[in-house]
C-alpha positions as CSV (number, residue, x, y, z in Angstrom):
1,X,-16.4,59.7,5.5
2,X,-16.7,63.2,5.8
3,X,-15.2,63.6,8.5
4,X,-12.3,61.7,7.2
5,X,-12.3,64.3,4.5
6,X,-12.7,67.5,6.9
7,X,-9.2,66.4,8.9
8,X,-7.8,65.5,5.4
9,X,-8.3,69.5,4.4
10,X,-6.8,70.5,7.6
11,X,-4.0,68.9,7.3
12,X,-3.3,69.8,3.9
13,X,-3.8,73.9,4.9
14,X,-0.9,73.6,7.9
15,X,1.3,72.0,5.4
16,X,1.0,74.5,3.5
17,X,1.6,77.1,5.9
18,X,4.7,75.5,7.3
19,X,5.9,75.4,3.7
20,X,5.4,78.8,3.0
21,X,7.2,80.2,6.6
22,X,10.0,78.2,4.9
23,X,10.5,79.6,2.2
24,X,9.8,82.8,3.4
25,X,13.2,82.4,6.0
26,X,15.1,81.7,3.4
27,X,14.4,84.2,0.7
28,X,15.0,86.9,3.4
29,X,18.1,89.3,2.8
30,X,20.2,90.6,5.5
31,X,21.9,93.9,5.0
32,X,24.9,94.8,6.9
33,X,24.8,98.4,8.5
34,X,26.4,100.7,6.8
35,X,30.2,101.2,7.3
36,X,31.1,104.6,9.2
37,X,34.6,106.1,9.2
38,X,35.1,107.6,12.6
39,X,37.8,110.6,12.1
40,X,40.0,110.9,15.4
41,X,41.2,114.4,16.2
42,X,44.9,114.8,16.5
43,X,46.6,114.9,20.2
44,X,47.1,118.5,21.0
45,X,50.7,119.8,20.9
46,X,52.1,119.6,24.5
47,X,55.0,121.8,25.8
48,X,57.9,119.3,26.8
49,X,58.0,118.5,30.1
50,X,61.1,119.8,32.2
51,X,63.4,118.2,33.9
52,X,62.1,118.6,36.9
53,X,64.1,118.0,39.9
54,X,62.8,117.1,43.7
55,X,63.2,119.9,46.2
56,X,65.1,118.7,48.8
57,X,63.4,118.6,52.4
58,X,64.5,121.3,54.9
59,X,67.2,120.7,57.1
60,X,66.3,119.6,60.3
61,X,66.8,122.5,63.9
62,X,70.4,121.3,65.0
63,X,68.3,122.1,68.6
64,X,66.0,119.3,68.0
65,X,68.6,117.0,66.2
66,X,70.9,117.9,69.2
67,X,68.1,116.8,72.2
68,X,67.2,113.7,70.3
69,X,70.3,112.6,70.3
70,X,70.8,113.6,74.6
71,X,67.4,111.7,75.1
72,X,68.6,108.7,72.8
73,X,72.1,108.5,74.8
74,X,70.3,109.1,78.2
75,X,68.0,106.0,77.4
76,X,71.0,103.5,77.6
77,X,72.7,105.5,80.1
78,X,73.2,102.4,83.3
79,X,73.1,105.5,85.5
80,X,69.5,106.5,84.5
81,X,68.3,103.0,83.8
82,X,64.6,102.3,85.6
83,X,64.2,106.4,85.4
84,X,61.3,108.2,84.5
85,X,62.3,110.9,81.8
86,X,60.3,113.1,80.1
87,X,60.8,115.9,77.9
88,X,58.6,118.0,75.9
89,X,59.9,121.2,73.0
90,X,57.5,123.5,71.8
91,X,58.3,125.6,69.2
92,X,56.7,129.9,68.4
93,X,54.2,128.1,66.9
94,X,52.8,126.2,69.7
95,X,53.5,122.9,67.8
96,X,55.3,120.1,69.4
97,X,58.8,119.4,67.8
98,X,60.3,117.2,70.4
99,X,58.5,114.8,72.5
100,X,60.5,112.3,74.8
101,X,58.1,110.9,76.7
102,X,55.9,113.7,77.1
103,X,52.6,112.4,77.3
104,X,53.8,110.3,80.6
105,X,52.7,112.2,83.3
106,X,55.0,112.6,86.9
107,X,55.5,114.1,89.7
108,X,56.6,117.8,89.1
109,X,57.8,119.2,92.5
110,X,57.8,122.8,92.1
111,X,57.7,123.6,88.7
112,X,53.8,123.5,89.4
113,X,54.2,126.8,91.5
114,X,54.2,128.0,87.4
115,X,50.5,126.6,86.9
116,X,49.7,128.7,89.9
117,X,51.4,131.7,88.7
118,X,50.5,131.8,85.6
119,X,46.8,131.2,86.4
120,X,47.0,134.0,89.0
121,X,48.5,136.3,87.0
122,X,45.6,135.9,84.6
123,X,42.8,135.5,86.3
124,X,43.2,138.0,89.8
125,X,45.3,140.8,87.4
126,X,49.2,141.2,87.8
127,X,47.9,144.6,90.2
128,X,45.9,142.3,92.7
129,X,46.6,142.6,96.6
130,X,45.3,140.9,99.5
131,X,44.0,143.2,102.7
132,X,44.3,142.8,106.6
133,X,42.2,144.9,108.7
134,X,42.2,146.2,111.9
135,X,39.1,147.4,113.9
136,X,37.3,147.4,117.6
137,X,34.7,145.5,118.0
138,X,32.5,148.5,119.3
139,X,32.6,151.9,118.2
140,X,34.5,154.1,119.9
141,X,31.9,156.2,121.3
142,X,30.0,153.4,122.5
143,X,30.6,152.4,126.1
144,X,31.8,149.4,126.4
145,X,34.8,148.8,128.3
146,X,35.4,145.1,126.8
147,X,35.8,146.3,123.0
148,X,38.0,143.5,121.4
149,X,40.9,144.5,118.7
150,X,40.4,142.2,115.9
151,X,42.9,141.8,113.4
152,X,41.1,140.4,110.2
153,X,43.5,138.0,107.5
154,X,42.8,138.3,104.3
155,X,45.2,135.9,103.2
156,X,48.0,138.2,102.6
157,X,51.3,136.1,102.6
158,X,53.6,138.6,102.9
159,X,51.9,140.4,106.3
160,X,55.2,140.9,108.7
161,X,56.0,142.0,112.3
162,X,57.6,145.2,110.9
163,X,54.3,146.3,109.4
164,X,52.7,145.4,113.0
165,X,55.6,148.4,114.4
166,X,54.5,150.4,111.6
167,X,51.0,150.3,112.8
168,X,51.2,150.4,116.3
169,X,53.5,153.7,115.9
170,X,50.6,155.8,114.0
171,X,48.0,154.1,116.2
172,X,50.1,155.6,118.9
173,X,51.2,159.2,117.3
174,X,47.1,159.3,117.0
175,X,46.4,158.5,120.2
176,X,45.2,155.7,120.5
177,X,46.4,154.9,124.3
178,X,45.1,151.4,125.6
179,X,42.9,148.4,124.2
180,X,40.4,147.5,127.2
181,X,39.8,144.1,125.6
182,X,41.8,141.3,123.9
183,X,43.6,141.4,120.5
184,X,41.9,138.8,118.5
185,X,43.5,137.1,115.5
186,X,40.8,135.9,113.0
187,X,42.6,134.1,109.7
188,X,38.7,132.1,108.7
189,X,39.2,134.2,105.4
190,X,40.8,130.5,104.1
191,X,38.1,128.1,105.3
192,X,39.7,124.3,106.4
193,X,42.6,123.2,107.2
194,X,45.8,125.0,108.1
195,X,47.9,122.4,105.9
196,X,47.2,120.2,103.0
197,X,45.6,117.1,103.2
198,X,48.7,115.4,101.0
199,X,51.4,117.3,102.6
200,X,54.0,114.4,104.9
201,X,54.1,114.3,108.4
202,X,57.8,115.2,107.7
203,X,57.0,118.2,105.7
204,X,54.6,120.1,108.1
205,X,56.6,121.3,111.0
206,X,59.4,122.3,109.3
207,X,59.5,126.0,107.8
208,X,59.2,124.9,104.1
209,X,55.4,123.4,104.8
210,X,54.5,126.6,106.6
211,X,50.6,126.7,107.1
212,X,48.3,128.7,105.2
213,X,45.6,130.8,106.8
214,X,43.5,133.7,106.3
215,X,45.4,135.2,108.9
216,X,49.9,134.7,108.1
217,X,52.7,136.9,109.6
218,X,56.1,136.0,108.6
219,X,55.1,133.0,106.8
220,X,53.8,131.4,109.3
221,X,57.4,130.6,110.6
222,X,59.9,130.9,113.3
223,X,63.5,130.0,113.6
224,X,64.3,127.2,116.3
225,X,68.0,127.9,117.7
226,X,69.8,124.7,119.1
227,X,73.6,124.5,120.8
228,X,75.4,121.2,120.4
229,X,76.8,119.6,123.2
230,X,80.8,118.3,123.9
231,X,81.0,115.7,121.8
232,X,79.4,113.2,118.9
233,X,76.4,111.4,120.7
234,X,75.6,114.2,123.2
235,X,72.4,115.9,123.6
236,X,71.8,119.1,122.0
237,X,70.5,122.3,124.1
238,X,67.6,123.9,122.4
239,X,67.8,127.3,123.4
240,X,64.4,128.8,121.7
241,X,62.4,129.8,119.2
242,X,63.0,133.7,117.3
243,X,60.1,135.1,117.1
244,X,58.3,133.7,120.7
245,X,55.8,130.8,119.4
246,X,53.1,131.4,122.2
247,X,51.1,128.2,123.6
248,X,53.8,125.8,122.5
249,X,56.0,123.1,124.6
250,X,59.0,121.7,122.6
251,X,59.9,118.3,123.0
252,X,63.6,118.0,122.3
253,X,65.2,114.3,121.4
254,X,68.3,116.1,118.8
255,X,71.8,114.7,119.7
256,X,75.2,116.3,118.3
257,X,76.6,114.5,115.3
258,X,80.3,115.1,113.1
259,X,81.1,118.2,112.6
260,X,80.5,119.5,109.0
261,X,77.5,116.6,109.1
262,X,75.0,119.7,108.4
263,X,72.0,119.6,109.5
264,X,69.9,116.8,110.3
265,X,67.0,118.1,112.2
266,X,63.4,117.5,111.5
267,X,60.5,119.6,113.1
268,X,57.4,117.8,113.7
269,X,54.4,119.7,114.6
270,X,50.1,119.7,113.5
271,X,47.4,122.2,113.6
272,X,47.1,124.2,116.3
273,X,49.3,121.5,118.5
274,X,50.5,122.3,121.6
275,X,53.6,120.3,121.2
276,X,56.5,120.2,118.9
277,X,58.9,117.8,118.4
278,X,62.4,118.4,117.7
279,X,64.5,115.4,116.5
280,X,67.6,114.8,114.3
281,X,71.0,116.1,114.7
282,X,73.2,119.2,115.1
283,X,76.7,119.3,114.0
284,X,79.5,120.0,116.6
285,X,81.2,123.4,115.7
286,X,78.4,126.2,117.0
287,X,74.9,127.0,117.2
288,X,72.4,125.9,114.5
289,X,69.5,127.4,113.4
290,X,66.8,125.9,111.9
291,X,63.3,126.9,110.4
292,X,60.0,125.8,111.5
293,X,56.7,126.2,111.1
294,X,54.1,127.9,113.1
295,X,51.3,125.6,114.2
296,X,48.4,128.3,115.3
297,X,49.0,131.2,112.7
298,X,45.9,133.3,114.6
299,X,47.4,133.1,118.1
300,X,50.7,134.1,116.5
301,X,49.7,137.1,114.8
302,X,47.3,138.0,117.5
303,X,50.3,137.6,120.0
304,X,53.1,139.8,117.8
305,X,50.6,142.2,117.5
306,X,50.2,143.2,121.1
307,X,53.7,142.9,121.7
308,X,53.9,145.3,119.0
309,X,51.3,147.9,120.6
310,X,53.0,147.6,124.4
311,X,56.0,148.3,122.8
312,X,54.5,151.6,121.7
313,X,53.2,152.8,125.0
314,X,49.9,151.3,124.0
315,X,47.8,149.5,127.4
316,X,46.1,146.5,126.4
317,X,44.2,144.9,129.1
318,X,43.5,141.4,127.9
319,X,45.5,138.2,126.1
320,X,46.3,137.9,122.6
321,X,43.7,135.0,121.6
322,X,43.1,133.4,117.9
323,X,39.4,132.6,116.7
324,X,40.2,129.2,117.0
325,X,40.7,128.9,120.7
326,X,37.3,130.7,121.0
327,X,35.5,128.4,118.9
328,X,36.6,125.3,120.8
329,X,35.6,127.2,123.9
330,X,32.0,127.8,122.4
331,X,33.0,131.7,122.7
332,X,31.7,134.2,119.8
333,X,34.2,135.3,117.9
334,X,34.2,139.3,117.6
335,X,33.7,141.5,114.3
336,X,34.8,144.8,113.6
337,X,32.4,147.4,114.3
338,X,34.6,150.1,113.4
339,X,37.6,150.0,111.3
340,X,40.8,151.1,112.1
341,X,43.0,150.4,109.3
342,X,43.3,148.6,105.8
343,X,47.0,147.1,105.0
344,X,47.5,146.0,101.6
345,X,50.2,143.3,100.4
346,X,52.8,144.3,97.8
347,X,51.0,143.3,93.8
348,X,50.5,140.3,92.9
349,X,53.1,140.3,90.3
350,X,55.6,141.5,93.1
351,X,54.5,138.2,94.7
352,X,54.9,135.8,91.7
353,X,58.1,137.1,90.9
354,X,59.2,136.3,94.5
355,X,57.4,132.6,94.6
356,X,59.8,132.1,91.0
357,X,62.6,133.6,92.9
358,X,62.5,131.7,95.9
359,X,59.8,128.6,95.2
360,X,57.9,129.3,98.8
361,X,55.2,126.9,99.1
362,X,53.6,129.4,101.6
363,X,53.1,132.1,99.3
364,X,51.9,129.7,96.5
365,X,49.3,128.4,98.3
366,X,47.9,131.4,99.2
367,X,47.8,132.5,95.7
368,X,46.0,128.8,94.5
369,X,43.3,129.3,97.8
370,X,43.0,132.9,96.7
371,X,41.9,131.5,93.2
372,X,39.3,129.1,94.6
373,X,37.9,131.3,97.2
374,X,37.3,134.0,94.6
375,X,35.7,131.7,92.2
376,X,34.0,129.7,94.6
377,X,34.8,126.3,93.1
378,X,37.9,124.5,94.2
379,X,40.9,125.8,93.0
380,X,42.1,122.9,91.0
381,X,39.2,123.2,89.2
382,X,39.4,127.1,88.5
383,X,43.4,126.2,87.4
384,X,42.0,123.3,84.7
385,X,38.9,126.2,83.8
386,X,41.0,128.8,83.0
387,X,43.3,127.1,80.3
388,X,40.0,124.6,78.7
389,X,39.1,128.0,78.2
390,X,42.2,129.3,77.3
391,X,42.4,126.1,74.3
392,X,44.7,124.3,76.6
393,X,44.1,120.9,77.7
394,X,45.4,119.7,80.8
395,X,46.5,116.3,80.4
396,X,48.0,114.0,83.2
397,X,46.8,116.7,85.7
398,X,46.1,115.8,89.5
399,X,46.7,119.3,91.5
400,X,45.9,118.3,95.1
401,X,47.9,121.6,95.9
402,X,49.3,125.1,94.2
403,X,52.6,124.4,95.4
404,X,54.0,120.9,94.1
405,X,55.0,119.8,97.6
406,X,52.5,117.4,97.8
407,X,54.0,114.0,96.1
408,X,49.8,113.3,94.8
409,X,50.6,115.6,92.1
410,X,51.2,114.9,89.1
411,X,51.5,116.6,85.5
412,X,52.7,115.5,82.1
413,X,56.1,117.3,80.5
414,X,53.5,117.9,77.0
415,X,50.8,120.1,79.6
416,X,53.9,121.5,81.4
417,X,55.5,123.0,78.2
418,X,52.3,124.0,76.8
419,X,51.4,125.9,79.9
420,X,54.8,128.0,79.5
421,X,53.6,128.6,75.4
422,X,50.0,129.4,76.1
423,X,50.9,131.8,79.6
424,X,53.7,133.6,77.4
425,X,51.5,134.5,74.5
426,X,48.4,135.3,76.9
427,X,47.5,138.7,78.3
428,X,50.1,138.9,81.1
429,X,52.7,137.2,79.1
430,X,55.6,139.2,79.1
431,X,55.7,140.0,82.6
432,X,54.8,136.1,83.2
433,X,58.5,135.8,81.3
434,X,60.5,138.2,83.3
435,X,59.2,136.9,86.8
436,X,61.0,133.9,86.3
437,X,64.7,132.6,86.9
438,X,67.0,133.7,84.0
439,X,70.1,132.3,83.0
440,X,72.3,132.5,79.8
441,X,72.0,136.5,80.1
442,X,68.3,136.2,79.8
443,X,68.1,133.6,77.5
444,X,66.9,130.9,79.1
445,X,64.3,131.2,81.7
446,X,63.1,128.7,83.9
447,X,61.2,126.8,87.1
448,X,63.0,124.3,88.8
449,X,61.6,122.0,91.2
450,X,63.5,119.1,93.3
451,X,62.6,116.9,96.0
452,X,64.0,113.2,97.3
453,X,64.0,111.3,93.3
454,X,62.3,114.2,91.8
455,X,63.6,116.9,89.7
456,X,61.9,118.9,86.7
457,X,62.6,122.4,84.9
458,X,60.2,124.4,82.9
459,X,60.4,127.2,81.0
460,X,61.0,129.1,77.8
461,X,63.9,130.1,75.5
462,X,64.5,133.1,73.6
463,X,66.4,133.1,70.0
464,X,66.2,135.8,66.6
465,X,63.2,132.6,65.1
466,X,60.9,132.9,68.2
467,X,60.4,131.7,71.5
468,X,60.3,127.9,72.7
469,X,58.9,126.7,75.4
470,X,60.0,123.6,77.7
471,X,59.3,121.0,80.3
472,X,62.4,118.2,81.6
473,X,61.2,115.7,83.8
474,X,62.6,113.2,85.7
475,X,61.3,110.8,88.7
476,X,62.4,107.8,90.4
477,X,66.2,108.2,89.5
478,X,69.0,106.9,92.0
479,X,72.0,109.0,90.3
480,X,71.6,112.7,90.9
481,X,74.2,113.4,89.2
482,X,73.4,111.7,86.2
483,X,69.9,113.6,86.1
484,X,72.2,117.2,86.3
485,X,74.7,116.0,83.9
486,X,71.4,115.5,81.6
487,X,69.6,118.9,83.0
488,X,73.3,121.0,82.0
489,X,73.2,118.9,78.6
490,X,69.6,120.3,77.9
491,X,70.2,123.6,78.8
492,X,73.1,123.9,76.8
493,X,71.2,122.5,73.4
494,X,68.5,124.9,74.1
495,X,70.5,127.9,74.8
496,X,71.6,127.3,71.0
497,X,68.3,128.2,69.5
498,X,68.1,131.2,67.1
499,X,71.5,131.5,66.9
500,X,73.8,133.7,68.5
């Protein structure tokens, strides 16, 4: 019973909790928060806003508006169509402002020669000249009956058979009066081949692929002299080679064509080959001369030379011999022990101005093995050097030679146009300018270069807003004159720049 009563109590006390947490809820006020007025600070007085109207965007060049449209008409032109065009506009600033193409790279003939140049002209110093020396191979108090003349190339292209008369007259008038050896020509100055590895079969035994050793006189070339016979069909009669090409038997298979046909005669020769073959045709209507190329340079300046000493009352006991012939014999090749005589070639920029003037592939390449020797890298790589460090980028490039006559090369019109900006504003700039073509009074100048389906043109023009620079390319074409229609339509957009 007690605990009946116990649980009774209990009971009763929650009860009256839970009664009391009632009444508590429900006596509870809530007060709402106080209502704040939030006072909102007036906009602040703003100036109207004008009227303003867009400024119109400048007008575009009429020069750039003017090749756009040429390069949009010459890309529906039947005449062009399958062609390979590119052209590239720089503007003063060095910015691109027309770009047809331009990143595409081709084959640039010998528009190169200005990569060359240019790099020449900056790196060796417009003032640089090659040397050639002459010595004996003993002392001249030294006994010894034998003493060789050596005649030592240092890749001068521009060494001649006058300059040989010139020397074998003071040589003479000091009294010098006989050589008791031989008259050695050593050209190993150039290490390797005579001729580039790329150069055509076709290309190398005519005067235009001239080899290129330490040792050159005349360019390495010699004029062959043929007489056509009676009538169309007939063999021709070679009749020589001016100056004497010593060592060499010609093989003569040329037959007489048409007259006014021109001529049709290819020259086929190799290093140091004993034969050269003359094939093609000579028109009827007189003699035609045609240049070749020298295929021992050494022997041939060796030779010329003691012609030129005999001729001057000068004795010379042995043969005219070149340091390769020696080698293959397993002879030494003689030094100079005692110097004679330093000749010097004209400056370098007298030298560039003539490769722009006349695009000879000789002289290039001695310019572009001149760079690598002097460096001691290959040249191609001093050429790309030169201009990475110049903040010039090279793109498309493959130079397997200085010249362009290699068809391996290739270059795109952007890096061709660019060159012509960056060499213009460099350190040799202005006289970079003035060694090339000019036409337009000066307006326009320019490097062409053309071979079978090729033709390009680089340069710069000048106008009262600056100086642009250019590159027009074009490969693979079967209209020539649809690519000099286009060439004459360029030029004539560009030579309106500036104004008159």
């Amino acid at each position: 019973m007690v605990k009946n009563i116990v649980i009774g109590a209990l009971a009763l006390a929650l009860a009256v909790s839970l009664a009391f947490q009632i009444l508590k809820r429900q006596t509870t006020v809530e007060l709402a928060p106080p209502e704040i007025e939030v006072v909102k600070p007036a906009p602040p007085e703003l100036d109207p806003v004008p009227d303003l109207q867009p400024e119109p965007p400048p007008a575009p060049d009429p020069v750039v508006v003017s090749l756009k449209a040429i390069f949009d008409a010459a890309a529906t032109d039947p005449a062009l169509a399958g062609a390979a065009i590119g052209f590239c506009l720089v503007g003063p600033d060095g910015k691109i402002l027309v770009d047809h193409q331009a990143g595409v790279a081709q084959i640039p003939a010998s528009s190169l020669k200005t990569l060359t140049t240019a790099t020449a002209l900056e790196v060796l110093g417009p003032d640089f000249k090659f040397e050639t020396r002459l010595g004996i191979s003993a002392p001249a108090n030294v006994a010894k009956p034998e003493a060789d003349l050596v005649l030592l190339g240092g890749g001068d292209p521009m060494l001649s058979i006058a300059d040989f008369e010139e020397w074998a007259k003071g040589l003479a008038e000091a009294g010098v009066k006989s050589i008791p050896g031989r008259v050695v020509g050593d050209g190993r100055f150039f290490a390797g081949s005579i001729f580039v590895d790329f150069w055509n079969w076709g290309d190398i035994g005519n005067g235009y692929g001239s080899p290129v050793s330490g040792l050159n006189l005349g360019h390495n070339r010699f004029t062959a002299v043929f007489e056509p016979g009676e009538k169309e069909g007939d063999p021709t009669r070679f009749l020589g080679a001016m100056p004497d090409v010593p060592g060499v038997s010609w093989w003569n298979e040329t037959t007489t064509a048409a007259e006014g046909s021109g001529d049709g005669i290819v020259i086929h020769g190799g290093e140091r080959t004993a034969v050269m073959f003359l094939r093609g045709t000579a028109p009827l209507g007189g003699t035609l001369e045609v240049v070749g190329a020298v295929p021992d340079p050494e022997r041939f300046a060796a030779h010329h030379l003691r012609e030129a000493l005999l001729a001057a009352g000068i004795v010379i006991s042995g043969e005219a011999v070149g340091a390769g012939e020696l080698f293959l014999k397993g002879e030494a090749v003689p030094v100079i022990a005692e110097e004679l005589l330093v000749h010097q070639s004209p400056p370098l920029l007298d030298i560039v101005t003539s490769i722009h003037d006349t695009s000879d592939n000789h002289e290039t390449e001695c310019l572009y093995r001149m760079l690598g020797l002097q460096a001691g890298l290959p040249s191609d790589e001093v050429v790309r050097r030169h201009w990475r460090q110049r903040g010039l980028e090279l793109g498309g490039l493959r130079m397997v030679d200085g010249s362009g006559l290699a068809r391996a090369d290739h270059i795109t019109p952007a890096s061709l146009a660019l060159l012509q900006h960056f060499a213009a504003t460099g350190p040799t700039g202005e006289v970079y300018v003035k060694s090339l073509l000019e036409v337009g009074e000066g307006k326009i100048r320019f490097k062409a270069g053309a071979m079978s389906a090729v033709r390009s043109y680089t340069g710069l023009v000048e106008g009262k807003e600056g100086r642009l620079a250019f590159a027009l390319m074009a490969n693979h074409y079967a209209d020539g004159d649809a690519v000099r229609a286009l060439q004459v339509a360029v030029f004539d957009a560009l030579a309106a720049w500036g104004g008159e």
